[in-house]
VODREN-545199 format. One record per residue (C-alpha): residue in three letters; x, z, y. Coordinates in steps of 0.2 Angstrom, whole numbers, plus 5000, padded with zeros to 4 digits. Layout:
N
ALAXZY ...
This chain:
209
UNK477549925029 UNK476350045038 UNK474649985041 UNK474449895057 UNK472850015062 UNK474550175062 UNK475750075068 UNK475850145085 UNK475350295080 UNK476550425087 UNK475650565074 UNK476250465057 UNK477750465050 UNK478050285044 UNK478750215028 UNK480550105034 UNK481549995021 UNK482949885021 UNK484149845009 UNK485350005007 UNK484150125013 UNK482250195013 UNK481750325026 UNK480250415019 UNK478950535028 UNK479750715021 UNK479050825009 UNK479151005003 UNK479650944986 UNK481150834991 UNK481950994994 UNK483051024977 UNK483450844980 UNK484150884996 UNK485051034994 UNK486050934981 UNK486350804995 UNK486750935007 UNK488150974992 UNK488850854993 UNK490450895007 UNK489751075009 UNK488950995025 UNK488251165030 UNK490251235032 UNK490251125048 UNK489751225062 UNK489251135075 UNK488051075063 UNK486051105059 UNK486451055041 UNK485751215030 UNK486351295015 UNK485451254998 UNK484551414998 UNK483651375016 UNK483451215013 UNK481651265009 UNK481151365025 UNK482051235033 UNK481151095026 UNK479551215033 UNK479951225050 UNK480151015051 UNK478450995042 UNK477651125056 UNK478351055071 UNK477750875063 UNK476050945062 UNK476251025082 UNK476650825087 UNK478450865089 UNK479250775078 UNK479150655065 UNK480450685050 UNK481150585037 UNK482050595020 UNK483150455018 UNK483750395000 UNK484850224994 UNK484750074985 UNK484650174969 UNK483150284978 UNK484250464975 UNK483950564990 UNK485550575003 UNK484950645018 UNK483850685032 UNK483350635048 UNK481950635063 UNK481250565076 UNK480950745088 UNK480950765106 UNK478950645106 UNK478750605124 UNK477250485119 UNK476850485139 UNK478450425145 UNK478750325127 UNK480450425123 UNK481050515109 UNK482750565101 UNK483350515084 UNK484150695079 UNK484250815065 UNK485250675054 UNK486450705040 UNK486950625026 UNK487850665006 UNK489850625009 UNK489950514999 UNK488750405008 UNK489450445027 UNK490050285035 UNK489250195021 UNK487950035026 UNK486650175021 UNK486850255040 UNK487050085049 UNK485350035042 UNK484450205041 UNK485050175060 UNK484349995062 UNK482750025054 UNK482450175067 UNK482650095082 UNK481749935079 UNK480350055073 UNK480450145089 UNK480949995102 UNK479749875092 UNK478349945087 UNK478150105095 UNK478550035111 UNK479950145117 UNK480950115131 UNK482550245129 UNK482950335114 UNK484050475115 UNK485350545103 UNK485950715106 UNK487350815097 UNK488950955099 UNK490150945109 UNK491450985094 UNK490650875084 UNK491950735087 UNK491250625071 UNK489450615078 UNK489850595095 UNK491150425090 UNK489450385076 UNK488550375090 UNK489350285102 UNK489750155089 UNK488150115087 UNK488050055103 UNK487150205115 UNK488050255130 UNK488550445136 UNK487250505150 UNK487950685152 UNK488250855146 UNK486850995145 UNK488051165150 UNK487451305139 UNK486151205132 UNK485551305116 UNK486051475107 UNK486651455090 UNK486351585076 UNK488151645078 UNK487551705096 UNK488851555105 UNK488051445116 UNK488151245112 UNK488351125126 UNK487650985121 UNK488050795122 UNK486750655128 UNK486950475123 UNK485350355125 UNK484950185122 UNK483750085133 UNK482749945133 UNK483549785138 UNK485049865128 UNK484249865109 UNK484349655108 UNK486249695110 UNK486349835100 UNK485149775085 UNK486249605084 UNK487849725082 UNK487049825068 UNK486449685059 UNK488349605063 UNK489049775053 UNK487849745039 UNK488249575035 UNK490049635037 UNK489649755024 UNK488849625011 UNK490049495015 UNK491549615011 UNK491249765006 UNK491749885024 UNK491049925040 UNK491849885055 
């Protein structure tokens, strides 16, 4: 648990655990441990993805921990039950003023994709940022070709608001046009109990619905 005195502090990246999965402030030495995660699936072959090879993992591991220190985003390593390192993710886009921010940047080892280690790396984020940081929209943002995180995302219960046309220049020079989901406020009770309604599906048979 984080210290009630930095609870609400939008500067700290907080310590989040649950049973599957533990979301852990991010640092320069996670980086072998994640470019063997990142292994797993050759996530990086995905274009449409920020995943990066092995050999950037460090600089890419750099740039997180320099925009955290800029107030821009607050990133996480995530590992499992067994505490082995299997992905990434942030909180980015801080809009402490208007209490918004996006959940982005997340990928995970194949073999845990669709796993209960997503559904409560999810769960735990959002209750963080609804609950405690006092949020009232959280945004998730992803390609348009990236069919399996758009369906990720709408699974979890956020809705489509749009598509940003030309939104960002990729490294290959194409232009990504980018997809926006939020959840709001008065939707997390809804969107917590089904969460917490997959998990329990989880433990009581083995599978995600």
């Amino acid at each position: 648990m984080t210290p009630a005195s930095t609870q609400n502090d939008w500067s700290i990246v907080p310590t989040l655990a649950g049973e599957h999965a533990r979301l852990l402030p991010l640092r320069h030495e996670h980086a072998p441990a994640l470019a063997e995660a990142a292994s797993d699936g050759e996530l990086w072959r995905l274009w449409y993805t920020s995943v990066p090879k092995p050999e950037a993992m460090a600089a890419h591991l750099d740039a997180a921990l320099a925009a955290q220190a800029q107030g821009r985003e607050l990133p996480f390593v995530v590992t499992d039950a067994t505490g082995t390192v299997v992905g990434s993710t942030r909180y980015c886009n801080l809009d402490h003023v208007n209490r918004r921010l996006e959940i982005g940047y997340t990928w995970y080892a194949g073999r845990v994709q669709r796993t209960a280690v997503n559904t409560e790396a999810k769960l735990l984020l959002l209750a963080h940022a609804f609950e405690t940081m006092g949020c009232i929209a959280v945004e998730f943002r992803t390609h348009w070709f990236n069919q399996a995180s758009r369906a990720a995302i709408a699974r979890l219960g956020a809705k489509q608001d749009g598509v940003l046309r030309n939104h960002q220049r990729l490294a290959d020079g194409s232009y990504r046009d980018t997809v926006v989901f939020s959840i709001i406020e008065s939707e997390w009770p809804a969107v917590k109990r089904n969460l917490q309604f997959k998990l329990e599906c989880h433990s009581n048979r083995g599978a995600l619905p």
